[in-house]
N, C-alpha and C positions, 0 to 999 in steps of 0.2 A: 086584343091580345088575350092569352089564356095561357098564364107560366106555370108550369110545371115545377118544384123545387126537387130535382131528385137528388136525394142523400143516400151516399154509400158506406157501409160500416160495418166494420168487424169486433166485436166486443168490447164499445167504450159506449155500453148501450145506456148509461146515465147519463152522457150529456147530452143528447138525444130528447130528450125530454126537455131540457131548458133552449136548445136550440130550435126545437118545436112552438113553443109556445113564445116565441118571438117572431120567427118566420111564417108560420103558418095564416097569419091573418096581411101574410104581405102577400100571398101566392091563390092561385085557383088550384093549385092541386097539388100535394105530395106523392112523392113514388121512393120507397125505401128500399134500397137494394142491399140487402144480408145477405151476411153468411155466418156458418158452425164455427168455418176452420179458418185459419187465417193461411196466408200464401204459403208458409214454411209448414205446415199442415196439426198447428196447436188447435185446441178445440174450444172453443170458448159458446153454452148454450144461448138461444135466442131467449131473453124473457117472455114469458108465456103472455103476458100486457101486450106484446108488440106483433103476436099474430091478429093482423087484421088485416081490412082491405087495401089496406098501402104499403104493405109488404109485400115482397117478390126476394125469394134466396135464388143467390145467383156463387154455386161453391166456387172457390178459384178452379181457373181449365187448367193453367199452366203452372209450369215449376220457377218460370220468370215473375217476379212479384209483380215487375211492373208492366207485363204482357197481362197478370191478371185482371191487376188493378184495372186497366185501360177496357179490356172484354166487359169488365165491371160495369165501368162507366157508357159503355157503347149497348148495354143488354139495357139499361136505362133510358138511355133515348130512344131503342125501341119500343121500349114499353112510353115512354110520354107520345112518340107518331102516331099508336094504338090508338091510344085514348083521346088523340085530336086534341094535342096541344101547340100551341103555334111559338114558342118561346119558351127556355128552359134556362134552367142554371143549377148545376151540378156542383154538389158540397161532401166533403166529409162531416160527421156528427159533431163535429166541434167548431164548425163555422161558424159563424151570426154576422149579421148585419143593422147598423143601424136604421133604423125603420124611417128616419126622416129621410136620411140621404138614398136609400133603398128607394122610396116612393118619389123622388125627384127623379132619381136616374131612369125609373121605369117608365116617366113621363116623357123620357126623351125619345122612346120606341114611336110616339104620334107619328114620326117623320118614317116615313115607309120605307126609307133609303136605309134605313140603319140594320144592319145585318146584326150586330152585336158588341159587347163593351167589355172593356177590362177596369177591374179595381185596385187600389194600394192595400195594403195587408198591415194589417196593427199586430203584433205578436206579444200573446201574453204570456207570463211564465208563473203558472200555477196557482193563479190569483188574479181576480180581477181588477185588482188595482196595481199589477207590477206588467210596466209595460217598456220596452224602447219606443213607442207611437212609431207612428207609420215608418216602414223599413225600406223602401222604395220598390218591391216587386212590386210585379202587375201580374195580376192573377188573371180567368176567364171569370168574368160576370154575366149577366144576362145575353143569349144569345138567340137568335132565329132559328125555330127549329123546320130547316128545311129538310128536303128526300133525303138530301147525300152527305147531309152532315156529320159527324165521326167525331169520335176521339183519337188524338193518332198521339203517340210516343213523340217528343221532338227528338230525335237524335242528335242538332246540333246545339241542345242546353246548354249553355244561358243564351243562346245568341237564338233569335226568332228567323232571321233572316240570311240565306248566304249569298255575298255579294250585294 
């Protein structure tokens, strides 16, 4: 396995650095995908610290936030297929995971049938210690990154499935 963590972000470029320095020792490789502007077309600059070789600006294409967001996230997994990575998981800059449960689940990829995983979501509010704990969504966590894999919009949110 060789995961990719690619993180998308538009000017919450502080937390960034503490979600880094958690993540980065659980992954083979980061791929940061920035931008200026945000989707409504506000301009927020890249800090000069964060041009390096794991960045890639990628501006919003569209005037749909969440057409952009998604091109975002898909200009990403491009750039992880580049680089020959076999497994990816895709974050905003405020994600984190715990590094025990992170290194258990990644354990579960041995089994070669496993295409990919979803996780529960703790949501903090402005503080790390104010939480409701786990809220019951199921996020995308770790996945395979094969040719045809994508980000796609669900259009029937909240429902995964029709029928």
């Amino acid at each position: 396995m060789r995961l990719a963590l690619i993180v998308n972000i538009w000017a919450d470029w502080s937390f960034l650095e503490h979600t880094l320095r958690i993540m980065r020792p659980l992954v083979d490789g980061v791929i940061i995908v920035g931008s200026e502007k945000s989707n409504k077309g506000e301009v927020s600059k890249i800090p000069i610290k964060w041009y390096t070789d794991d960045l890639y600006i990628r501006e919003p294409q569209f005037h749909h936030s969440m057409n952009s967001e998604t091109d975002k996230r898909n200009y990403g997994l491009r750039i992880a297929k580049e680089q020959g990575y076999t497994h990816f998981l895709t974050s905003d800059s405020d994600e984190i995971y715990e590094p025990e449960r992170f290194l258990k689940a990644k354990e579960m990829f041995l089994n070669p049938e496993l295409k990919g995983l979803v996780c529960p979501t703790r949501v903090y509010f402005g503080s790390p210690n104010l939480t409701i704990g786990f809220d019951g969504t199921l996020v995308p966590f770790i996945h395979k990154l094969s040719p045809n894999i994508h980000h796609e919009f669900n259009k029937l949110y909240p429902f995964a499935w029709d029928k």
